[in-house]
N, C-alpha and C positions, 0 to 999 in steps of 0.2 A: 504493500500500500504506500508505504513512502518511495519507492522506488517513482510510483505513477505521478505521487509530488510534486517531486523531486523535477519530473519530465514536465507536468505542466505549468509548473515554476517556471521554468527557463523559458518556453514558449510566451509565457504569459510578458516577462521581460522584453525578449526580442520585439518585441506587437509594438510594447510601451514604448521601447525606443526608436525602431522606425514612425511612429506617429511623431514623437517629437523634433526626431532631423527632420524630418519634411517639412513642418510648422517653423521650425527654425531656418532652413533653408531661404523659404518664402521672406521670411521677417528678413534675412540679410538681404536677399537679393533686391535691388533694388527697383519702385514700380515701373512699370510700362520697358524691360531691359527686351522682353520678348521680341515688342513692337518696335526696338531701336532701327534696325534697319528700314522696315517700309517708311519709317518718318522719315529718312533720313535720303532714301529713295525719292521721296516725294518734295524735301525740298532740290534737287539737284535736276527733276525734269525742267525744262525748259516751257516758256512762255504757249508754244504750239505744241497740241494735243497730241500730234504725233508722235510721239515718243518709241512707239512697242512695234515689232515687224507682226505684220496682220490687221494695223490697224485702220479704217477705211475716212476717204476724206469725197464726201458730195460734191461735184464740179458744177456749176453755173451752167445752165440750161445754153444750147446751142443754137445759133443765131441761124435762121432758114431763110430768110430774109433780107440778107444783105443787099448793099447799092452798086455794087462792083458787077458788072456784065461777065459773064464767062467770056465773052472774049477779048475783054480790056484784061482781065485776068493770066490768059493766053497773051497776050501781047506783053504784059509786063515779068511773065515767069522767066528767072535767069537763076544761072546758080550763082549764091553770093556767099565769100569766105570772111568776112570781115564784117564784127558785130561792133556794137560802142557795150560799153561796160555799163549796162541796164538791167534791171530784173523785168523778166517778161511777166506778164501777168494771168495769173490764174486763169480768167475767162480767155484767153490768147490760147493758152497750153489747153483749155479743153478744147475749144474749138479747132485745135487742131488736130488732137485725137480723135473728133466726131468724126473730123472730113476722113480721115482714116481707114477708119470701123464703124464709126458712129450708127445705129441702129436706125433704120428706115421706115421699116414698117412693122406691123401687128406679126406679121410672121418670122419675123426677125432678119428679115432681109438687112444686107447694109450699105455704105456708101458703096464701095466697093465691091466688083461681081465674083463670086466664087465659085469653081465646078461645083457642081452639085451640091452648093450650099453645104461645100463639109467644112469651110471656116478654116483652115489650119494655123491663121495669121493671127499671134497675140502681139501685143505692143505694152512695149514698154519704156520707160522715163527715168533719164538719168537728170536731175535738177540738180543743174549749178547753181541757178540765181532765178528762182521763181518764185514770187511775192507769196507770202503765207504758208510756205513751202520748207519743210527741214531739206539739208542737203542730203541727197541720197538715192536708192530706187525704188522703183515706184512700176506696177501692172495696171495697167486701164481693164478695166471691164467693161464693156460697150453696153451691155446690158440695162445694167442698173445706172452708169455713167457717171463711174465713180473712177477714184485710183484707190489700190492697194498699197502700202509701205512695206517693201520686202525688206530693206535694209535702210537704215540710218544712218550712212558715210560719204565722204568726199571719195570719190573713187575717179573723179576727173582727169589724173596724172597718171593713174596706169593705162588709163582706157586709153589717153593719151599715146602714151609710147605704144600701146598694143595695136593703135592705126596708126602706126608710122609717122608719130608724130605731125599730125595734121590739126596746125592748131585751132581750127573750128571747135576740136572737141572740149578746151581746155575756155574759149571766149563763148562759144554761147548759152544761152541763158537755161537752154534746156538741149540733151541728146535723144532723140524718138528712136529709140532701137524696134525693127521691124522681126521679127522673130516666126518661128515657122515650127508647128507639129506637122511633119512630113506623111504620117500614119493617117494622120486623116482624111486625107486624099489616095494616099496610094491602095489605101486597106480597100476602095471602090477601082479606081482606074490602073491598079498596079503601075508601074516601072513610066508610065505615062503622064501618073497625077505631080511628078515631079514638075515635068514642065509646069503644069500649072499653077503649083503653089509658087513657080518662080512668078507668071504670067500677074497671079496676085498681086503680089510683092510689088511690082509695074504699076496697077490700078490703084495702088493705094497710095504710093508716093508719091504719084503725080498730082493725087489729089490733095494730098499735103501740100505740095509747091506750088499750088495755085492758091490753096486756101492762104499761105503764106504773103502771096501776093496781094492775094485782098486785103490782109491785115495790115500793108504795110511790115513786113517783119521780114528778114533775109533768112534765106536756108539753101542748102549745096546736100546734093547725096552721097557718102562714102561708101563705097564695096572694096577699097583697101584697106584692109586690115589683116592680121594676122588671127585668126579664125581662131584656133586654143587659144592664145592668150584671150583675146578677146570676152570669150565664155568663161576662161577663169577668171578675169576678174567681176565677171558679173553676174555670177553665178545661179542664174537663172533655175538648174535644173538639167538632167539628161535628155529630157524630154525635147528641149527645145534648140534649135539652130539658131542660128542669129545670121542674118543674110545682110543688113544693109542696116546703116545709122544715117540719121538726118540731125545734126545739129541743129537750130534754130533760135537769131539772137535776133536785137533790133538793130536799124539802120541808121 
């Protein structure tokens, strides 16, 4: 019988004194030490909401209606390598991704004619200098007509040396990377849909360069580039090819 005591004596202790370091623990540690970090987090984001990769930013509705003739448009399209050191503006940078991709109709038609509407062209935004804008990359979604934050960095100087040093890419205010899921086309017209997603690629960037021109705003197309580098530093994903960049600053 004492033997059994003896055993819930000690038990009885151990109880008593892990109750008390824990109560003790709490009493040293001091309040709110858990939450140190997220405060701490939260004073060091910056002004624009942007902050986090995923996070979504609503573009300014796209103008259908402009004063500019498509063939005063055509008359004024050139390519132009020399911006002034401006920040392009929000509404500027969507409307140039409308004229791009931008969404047409109820059925999801877009600027742009695709074979058989398999879409393979995403686009995407490298922002040097865009008013309300963290520097960084950026996915348009045509859809909704929004951008995605994929990354939050100056990536301007490798992108830089990765096209051969073409300083468009480092002066204008925004880079429009044309990007290409090749599957989506071939997986219907096999070894054919190639051409097309190139043919794409064609429809949309012209429509860029005129949209361009209406806005008053310069832009030039690069297809030299060094193709890995390129991808690495922009890391888009395997999925994706990256065929052609359009810088775009003002004049």
């Amino acid at each position: 019988m004492k033997k059994y005591i003896t055993v819930f004596a000690v038990f009885a202790f151990l109880g008593v004194a892990a109750i008390f370091f824990t109560v003790g623990s709490r009493v040293l540690t001091p309040a709110g030490e858990g939450a140190s970090c997220s405060v701490h987090a939260r004073e060091v984001v910056s002004d624009n909401p942007l902050t986090q990769s995923g996070d979504m930013i609503d573009l300014p509705d796209p103008v259908k209606d402009g004063q500019m003739s498509v063939e005063e448009a055509l008359t004024l399209r050139r390519s132009i390598r020399s911006y002034k050191d401006e920040a392009l503006g929000l509404d500027e940078l969507a409307q140039l991704l409308w004229s791009a991709q931008g969404i047409t109709s109820d059925e999801g038609f877009r600027t742009a004619p695709s074979a058989g509407a398999t879409f393979p062209l995403e686009m995407f935004v490298v922002a040097n200098n865009v008013e309300t804008l963290n520097t960084g990359i950026y996915h348009y979604h045509p859809h909704e007509h929004r951008l995605e934050l994929l990354r939050e960095e100056d990536v301007s100087s490798p992108l830089f040396r990765a096209c051969l040093s073409q300083s468009m890419i480092l002066d204008g205010g925004a880079v429009l990377v044309f990007a290409a899921v090749f599957e989506r086309t071939t997986d219907r017209y096999g070894d054919r849909g190639v051409r097309y997603v190139h043919n794409e690629i064609g429809h949309a960037s012209q429509n860029v360069h005129l949209q361009a021109a209406a806005l008053d705003l310069g832009t030039v197309v690069i297809g030299a580039f060094r193709d890995d580098e390129v991808e690495d530093v922009l890391q888009l994903g395997e999925d994706y090819r990256v065929l052609y960049l359009m810088p775009v600053g003002r004049l």
